[in-house]
DONURO-340344 format. One record per residue: x, y, z of N, C-alpha, C in turn. Coordinates in steps of 0.001 Angstrom, whole numbers, padded with zeros to 6 digits, always signed. Layout:
! DONURO-340344
XYZXYZXYZ...
This chain:
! DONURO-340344
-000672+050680+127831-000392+051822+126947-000353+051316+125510-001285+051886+124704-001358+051526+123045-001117+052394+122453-000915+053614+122729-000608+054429+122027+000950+055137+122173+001489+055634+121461+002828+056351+121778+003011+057881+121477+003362+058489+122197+003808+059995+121963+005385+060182+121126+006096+059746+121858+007363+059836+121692+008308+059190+120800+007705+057672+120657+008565+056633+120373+007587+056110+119156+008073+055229+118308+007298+054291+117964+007813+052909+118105+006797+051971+117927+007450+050580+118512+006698+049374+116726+007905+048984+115731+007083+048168+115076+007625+046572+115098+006978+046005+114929+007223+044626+115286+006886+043959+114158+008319+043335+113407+008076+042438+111975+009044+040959+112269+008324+040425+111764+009433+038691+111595+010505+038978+112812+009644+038912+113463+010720+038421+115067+011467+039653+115370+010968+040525+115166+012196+041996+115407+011284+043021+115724+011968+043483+116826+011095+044973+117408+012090+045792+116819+011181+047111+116300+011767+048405+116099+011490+049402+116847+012479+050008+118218+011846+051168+118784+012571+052045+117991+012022+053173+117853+012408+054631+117119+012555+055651+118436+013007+056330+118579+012659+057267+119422+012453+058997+118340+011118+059009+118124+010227+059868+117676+010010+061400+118316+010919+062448+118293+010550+063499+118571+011689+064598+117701+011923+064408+116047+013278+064466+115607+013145+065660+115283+011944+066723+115805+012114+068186+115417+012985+068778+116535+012893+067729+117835+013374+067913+119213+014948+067112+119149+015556+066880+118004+016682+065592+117587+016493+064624+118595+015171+064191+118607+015127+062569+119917+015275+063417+121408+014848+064460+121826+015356+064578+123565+014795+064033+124076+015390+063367+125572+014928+062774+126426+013889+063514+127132+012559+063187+127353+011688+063556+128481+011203+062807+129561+010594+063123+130126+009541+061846+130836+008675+061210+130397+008453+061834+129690+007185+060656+128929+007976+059679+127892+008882+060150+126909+009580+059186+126569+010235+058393+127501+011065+058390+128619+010876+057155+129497+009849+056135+130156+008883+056611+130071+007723+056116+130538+007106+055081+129521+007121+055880+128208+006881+054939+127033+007868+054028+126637+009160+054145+126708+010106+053214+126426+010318+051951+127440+009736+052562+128549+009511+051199+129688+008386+050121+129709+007449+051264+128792+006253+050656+128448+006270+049093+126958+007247+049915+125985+007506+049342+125342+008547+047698+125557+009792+048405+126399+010151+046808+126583+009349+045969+127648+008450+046452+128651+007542+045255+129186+006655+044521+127913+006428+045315+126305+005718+044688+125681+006418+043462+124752+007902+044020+125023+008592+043338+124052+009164+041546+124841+009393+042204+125812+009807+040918+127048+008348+039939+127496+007237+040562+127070+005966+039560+126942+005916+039153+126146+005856+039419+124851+005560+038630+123480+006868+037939+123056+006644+036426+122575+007163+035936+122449+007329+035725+121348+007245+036441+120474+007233+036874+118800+008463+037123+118551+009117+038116+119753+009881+038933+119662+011152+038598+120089+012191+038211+119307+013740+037552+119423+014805+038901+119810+014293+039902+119067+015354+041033+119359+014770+042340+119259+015336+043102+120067+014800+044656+120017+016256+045637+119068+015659+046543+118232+016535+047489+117276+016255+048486+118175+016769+049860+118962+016632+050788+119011+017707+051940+118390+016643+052845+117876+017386+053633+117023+016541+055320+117176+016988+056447+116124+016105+057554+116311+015669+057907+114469+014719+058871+115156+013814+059048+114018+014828+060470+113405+014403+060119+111697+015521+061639+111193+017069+061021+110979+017562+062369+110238+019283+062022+109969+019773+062651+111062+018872+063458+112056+020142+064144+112699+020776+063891+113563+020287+063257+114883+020364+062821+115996+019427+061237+116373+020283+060480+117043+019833+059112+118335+018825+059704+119352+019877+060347+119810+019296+061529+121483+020080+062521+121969+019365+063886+121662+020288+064949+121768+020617+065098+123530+020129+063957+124274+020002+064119+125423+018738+064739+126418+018560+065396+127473+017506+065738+128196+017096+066955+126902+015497+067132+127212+015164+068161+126851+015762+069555+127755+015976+070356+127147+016798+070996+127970+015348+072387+128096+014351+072722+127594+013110+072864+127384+011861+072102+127710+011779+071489+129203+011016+070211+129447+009457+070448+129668+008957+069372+129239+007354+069842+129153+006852+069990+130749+005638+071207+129929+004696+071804+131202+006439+072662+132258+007203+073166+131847+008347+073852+132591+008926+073034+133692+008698+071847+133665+009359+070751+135074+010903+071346+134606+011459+070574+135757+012791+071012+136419+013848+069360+134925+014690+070195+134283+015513+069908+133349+016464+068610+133787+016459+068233+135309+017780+067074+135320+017164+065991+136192+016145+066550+136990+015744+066355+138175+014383+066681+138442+013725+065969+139594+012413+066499+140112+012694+068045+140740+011978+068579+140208+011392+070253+141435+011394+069864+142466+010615+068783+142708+010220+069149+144165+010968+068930+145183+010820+069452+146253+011843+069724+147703+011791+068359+148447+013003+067252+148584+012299+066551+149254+012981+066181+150612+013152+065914+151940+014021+065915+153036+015053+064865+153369+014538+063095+152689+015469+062415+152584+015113+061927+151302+017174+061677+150694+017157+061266+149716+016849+060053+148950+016647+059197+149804+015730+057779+150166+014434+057756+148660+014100+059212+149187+013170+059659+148550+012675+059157+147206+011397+058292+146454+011623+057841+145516+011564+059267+144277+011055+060099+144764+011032+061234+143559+012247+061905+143630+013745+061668+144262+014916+061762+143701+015538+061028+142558+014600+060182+142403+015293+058759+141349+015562+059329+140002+016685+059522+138964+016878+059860+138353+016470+059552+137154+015709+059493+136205+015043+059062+134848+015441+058277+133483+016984+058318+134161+017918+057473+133078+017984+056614+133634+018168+056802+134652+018238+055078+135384+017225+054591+135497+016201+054994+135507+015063+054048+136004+015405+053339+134178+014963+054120+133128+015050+053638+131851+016433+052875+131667+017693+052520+132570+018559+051858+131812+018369+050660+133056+017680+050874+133314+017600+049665+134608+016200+048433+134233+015747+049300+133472+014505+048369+132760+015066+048105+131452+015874+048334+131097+016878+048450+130096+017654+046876+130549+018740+047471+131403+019004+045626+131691+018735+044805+132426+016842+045165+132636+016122+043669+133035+015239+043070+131994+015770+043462+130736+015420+043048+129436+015792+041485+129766+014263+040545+128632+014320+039331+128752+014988+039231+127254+015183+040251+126152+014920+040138+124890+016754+040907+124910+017467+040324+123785+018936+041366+123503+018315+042487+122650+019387+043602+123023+019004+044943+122508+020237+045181+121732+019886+045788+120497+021127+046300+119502+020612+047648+119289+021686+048700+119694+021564+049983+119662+022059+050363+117840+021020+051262+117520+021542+051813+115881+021427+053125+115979+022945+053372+116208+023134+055171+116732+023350+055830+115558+022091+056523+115029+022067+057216+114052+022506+058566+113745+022725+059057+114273+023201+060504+114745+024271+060953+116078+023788+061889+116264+024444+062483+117860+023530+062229+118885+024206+061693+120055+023968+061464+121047+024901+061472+121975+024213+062680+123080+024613+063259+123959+024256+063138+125383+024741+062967+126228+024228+062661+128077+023779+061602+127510+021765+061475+128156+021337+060763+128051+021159+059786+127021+021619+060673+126081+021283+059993+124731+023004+058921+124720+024004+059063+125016+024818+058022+125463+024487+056974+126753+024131+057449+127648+023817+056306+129100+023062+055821+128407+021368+055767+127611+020537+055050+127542+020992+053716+126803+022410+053556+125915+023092+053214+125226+023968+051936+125777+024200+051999+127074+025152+051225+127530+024619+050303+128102+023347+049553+128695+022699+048591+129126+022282+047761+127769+022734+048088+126448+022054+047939+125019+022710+046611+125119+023246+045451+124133+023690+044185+124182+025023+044513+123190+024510+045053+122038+025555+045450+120707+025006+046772+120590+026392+048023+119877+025765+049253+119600+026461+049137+118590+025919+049222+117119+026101+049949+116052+026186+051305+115691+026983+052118+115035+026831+053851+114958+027215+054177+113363+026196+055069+113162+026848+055545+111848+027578+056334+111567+028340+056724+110383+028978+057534+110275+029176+059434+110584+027459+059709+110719+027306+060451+111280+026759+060728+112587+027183+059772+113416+027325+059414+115029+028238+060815+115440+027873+061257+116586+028697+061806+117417+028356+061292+118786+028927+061526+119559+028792+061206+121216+029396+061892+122107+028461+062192+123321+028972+063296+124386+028540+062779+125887+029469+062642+126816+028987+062381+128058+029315+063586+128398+028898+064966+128420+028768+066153+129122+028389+066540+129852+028447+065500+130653+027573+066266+132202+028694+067059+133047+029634+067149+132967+030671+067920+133592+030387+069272+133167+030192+069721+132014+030362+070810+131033+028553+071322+131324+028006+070572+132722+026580+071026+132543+026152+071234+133802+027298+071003+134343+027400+071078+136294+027166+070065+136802+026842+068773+136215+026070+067802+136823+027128+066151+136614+026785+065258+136690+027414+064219+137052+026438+063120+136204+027545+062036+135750+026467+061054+134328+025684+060819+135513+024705+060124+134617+023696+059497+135421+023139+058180+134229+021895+058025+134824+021769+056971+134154+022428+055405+134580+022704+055198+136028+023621+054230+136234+025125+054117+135432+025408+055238+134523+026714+054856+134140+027758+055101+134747+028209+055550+135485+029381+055197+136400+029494+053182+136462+028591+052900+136621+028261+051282+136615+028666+050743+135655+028042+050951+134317+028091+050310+132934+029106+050907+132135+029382+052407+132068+030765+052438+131428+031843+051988+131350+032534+051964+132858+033700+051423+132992+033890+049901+132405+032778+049212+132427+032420+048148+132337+032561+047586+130630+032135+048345+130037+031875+048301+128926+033565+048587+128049+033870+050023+128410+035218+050557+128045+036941+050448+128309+036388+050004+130051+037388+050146+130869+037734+051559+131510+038314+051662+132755+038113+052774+133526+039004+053900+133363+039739+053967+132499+040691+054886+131869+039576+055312+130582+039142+055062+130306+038554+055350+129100+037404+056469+129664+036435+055593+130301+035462+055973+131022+035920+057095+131579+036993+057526+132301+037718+058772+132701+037585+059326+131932+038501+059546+131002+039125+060412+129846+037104+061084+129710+036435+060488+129357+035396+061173+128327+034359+061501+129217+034624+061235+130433+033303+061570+131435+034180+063596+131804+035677+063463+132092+035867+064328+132963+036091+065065+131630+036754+065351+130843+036642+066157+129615+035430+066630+129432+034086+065837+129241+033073+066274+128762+032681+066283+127027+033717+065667+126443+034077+066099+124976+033062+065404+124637+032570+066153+123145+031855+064898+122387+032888+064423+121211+032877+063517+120904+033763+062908+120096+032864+061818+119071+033635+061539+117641+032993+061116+117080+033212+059078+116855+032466+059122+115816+032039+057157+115398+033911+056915+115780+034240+057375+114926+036019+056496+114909+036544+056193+116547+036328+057487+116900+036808+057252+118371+035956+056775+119320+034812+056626+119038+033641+055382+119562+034654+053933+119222+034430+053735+118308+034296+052641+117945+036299+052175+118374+037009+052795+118462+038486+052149+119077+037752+052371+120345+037401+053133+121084+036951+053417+122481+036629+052140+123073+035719+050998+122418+034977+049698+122535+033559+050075+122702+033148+051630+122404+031457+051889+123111+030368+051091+122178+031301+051272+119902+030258+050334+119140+031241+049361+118593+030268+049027+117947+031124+047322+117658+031300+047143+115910+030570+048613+114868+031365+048968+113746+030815+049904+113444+031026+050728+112416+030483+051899+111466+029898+051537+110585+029133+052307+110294+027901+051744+108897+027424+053432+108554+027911+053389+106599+027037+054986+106523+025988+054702+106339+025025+055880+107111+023430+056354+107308+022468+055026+106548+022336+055011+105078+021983+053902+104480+022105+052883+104495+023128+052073+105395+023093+050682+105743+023286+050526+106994+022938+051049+108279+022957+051292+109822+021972+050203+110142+021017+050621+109830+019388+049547+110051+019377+048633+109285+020432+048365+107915+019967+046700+107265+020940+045924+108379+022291+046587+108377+022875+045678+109427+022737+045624+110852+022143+046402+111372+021529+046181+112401+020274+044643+112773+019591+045378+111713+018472+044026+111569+019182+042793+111304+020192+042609+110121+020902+041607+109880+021369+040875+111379+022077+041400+111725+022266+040854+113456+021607+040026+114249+020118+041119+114383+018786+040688+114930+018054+039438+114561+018642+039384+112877+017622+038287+112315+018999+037074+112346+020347+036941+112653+021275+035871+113173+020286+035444+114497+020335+036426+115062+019752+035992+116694+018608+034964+116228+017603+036010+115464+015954+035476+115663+015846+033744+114508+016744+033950+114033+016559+032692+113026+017524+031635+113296+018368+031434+114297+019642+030190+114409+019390+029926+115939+018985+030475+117037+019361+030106+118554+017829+030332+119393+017753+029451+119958+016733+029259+121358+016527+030545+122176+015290+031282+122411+015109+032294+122950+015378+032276+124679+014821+031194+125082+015409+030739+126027+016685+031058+126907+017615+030034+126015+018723+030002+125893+019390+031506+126043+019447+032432+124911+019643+033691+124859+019347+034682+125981+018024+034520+126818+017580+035202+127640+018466+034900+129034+018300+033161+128853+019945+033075+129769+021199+033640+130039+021642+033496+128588+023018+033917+128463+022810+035216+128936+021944+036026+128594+022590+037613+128516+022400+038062+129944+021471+037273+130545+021328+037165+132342+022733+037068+133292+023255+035680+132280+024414+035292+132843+025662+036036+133102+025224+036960+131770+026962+037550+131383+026833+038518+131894+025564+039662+132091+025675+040967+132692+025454+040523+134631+025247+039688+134681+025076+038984+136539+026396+038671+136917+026397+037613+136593+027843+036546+136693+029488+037307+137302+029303+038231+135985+030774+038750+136472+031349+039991+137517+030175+040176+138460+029944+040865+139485+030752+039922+141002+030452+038374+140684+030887+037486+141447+032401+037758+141775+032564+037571+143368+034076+037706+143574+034922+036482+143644+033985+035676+143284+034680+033943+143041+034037+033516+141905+034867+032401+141089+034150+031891+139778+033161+030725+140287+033940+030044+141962+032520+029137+142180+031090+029446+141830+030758+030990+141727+029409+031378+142134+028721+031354+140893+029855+031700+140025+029464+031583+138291+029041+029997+137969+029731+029500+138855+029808+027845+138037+028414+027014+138293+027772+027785+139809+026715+027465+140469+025942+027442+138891+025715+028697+138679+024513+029305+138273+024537+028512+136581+025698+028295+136117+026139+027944+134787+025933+025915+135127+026225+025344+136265+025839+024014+136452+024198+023809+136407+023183+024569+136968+022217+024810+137270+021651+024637+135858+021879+025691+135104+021620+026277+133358+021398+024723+132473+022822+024537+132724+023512+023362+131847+022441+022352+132075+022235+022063+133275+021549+020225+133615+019886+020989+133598+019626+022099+133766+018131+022052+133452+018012+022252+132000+018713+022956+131388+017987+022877+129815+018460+022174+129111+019593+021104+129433+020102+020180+128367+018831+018927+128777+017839+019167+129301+017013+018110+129628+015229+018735+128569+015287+020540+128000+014323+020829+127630+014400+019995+126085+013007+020805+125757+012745+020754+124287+013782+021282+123246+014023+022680+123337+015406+023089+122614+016175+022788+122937+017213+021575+123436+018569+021010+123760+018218+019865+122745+017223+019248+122933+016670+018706+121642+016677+018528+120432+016029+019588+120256+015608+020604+118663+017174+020962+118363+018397+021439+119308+019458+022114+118891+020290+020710+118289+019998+019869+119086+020579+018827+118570+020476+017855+117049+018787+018097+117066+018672+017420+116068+018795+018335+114909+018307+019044+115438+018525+020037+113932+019940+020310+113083+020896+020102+114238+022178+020030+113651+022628+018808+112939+022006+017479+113513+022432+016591+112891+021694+016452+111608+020426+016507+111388+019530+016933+110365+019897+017955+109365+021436+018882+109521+021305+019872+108351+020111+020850+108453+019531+021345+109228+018349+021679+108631+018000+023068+110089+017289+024081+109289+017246+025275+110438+016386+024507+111618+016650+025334+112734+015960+024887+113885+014752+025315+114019+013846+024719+114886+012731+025328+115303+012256+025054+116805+012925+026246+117502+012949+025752+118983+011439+026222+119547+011057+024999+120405+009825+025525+120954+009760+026198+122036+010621+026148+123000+010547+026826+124384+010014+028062+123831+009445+028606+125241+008998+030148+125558+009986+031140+126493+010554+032238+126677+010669+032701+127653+009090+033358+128210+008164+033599+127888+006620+033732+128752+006480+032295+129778+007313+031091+129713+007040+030025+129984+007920+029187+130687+008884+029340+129694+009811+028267+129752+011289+028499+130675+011222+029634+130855+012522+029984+132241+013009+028742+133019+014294+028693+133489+014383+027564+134350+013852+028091+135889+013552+027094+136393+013256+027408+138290+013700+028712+138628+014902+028215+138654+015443+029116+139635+015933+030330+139062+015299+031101+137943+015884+031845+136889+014803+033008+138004+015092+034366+138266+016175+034800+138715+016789+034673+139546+018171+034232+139350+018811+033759+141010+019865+034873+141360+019203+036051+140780+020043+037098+142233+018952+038008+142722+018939+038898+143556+018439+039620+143894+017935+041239+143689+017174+041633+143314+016764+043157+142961+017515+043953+144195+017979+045029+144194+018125+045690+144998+017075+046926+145132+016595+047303+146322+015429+048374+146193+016244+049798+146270+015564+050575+146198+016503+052330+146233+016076+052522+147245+017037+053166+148185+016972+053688+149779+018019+054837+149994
């Protein structure tokens, strides 16, 4: 896919910019914007140009006003139309999840720049992100209660996770949308920025990542930290973190990290993630939908 409907995708000095492009629609979620946004991080997790992904929306008004609630060609607004007998079924699969699930099998960290309001989907797509930034004219709504329906998007998974499960309560069963301040004590972003400086510090972030640390390395860690703490023993962590340790303190960037520090001088790590993964990198298992 080279072309985009929905989104745009630009790529400068080590930094992807997805936009999500439909801001007469304030960003709604469709299918084709999932389709393209899946499209986009398989492009971003191939090129090795690319240290960090920005996602953000196009316009002052809105991130993601959530589903189109008006969906193209008249398809069915939450869900597939079609009738199906078991739920096994892959055309039950819900569209946020597939997108937050390719979301965190990202090889690349993602920093969310919540420019507006974002609502349902336009919050779940949010929580597989690495860091979320919001601006001052952020709002946020998990309303699926207030819509008959139940989050989706895998967040039952990633909220609690993210917030803690009192929290995650409070704003799932209310339905409220609430704004940046109470985001940001909530733990959902990590600061406020008005409208005009959302995307320098965002990028600022991106370009810590893309200019001081091993891509490698990074693609590790963020493997590690969203895997790892699923474990019901820390042995299992220690496996995977002994493993890490003695294969890449033997690469090229354990190297480069070294000398470069003793040298004063910026790094220039050569590893690839197109390449350079350790063995046994992924060492858990996909689960299939049934």
């Amino acid at each position: 896919m080279t072309e985009y409907k929905q989104i745009k995708l630009d790529i400068a000095d080590s930094v992807a910019t997805l936009t999500l492009n439909r801001p007469e629609k304030m960003n709604a979620f469709t299918g084709t914007m999932m389709v393209e946004m899946q499209d986009a991080f398989d492009r971003t997790d191939a090129d090795d140009s690319v240290r960090a992904v920005i996602v953000t929306g196009a316009g002052d008004r809105a991130f993601c006003a959530g589903a189109d609630l008006t969906p193209e060609d008249g398809k069915h607004v939450f869900s597939s139309g079609e009738a199906v007998e078991d739920l096994s079924d892959p055309r039950v699969r819900d569209g946020g999840g597939l997108l937050t699930l390719r979301l965190y099998q990202s090889k690349k960290p993602i920093i969310g720049a919540i420019n507006g309001a974002a609502v349902g989907v336009g919050v779940t797509m949010q929580l597989p992100m690495d860091i979320r930034l919001a601006s001052t004219k952020a709002r946020f709504g998990l309303v699926f209660a207030r819509r008959g329906i139940v989050p989706e998007a895998a967040s039952s998974w990633f909220l609690p996770r993210i917030v803690g499960l009192p929290q995650a309560l409070e704003w799932c069963m209310t339905g409220r949308v609430f704004d940046a301040e109470e985001a940001l004590r909530g733990g959902l972003v990590r600061s406020i920025h008005e409208p005009e400086d959302l995307l320098p510090a965002a990028t600022a972030l991106a370009r810590e990542i893309a200019d001081n640390t091993s891509s490698v390395s990074v693609a590790m860690t963020r493997a590690m930290l969203w895997h790892n703490p699923q474990y019901d023993h820390p042995m299992l962590a220690h496996r995977v973190d002994s493993r890490a340790i003695y294969t890449l303190s033997r690469g090229a960037d354990a190297k480069e990290g070294v000398a470069s520090f003793l040298e004063k001088r910026a790094p220039n790590y050569p590893a690839r993630v197109s390449s350079d993964m350790p063995a046994f990198y992924p060492w858990w298992d996909e689960p299939g939908y049934e």
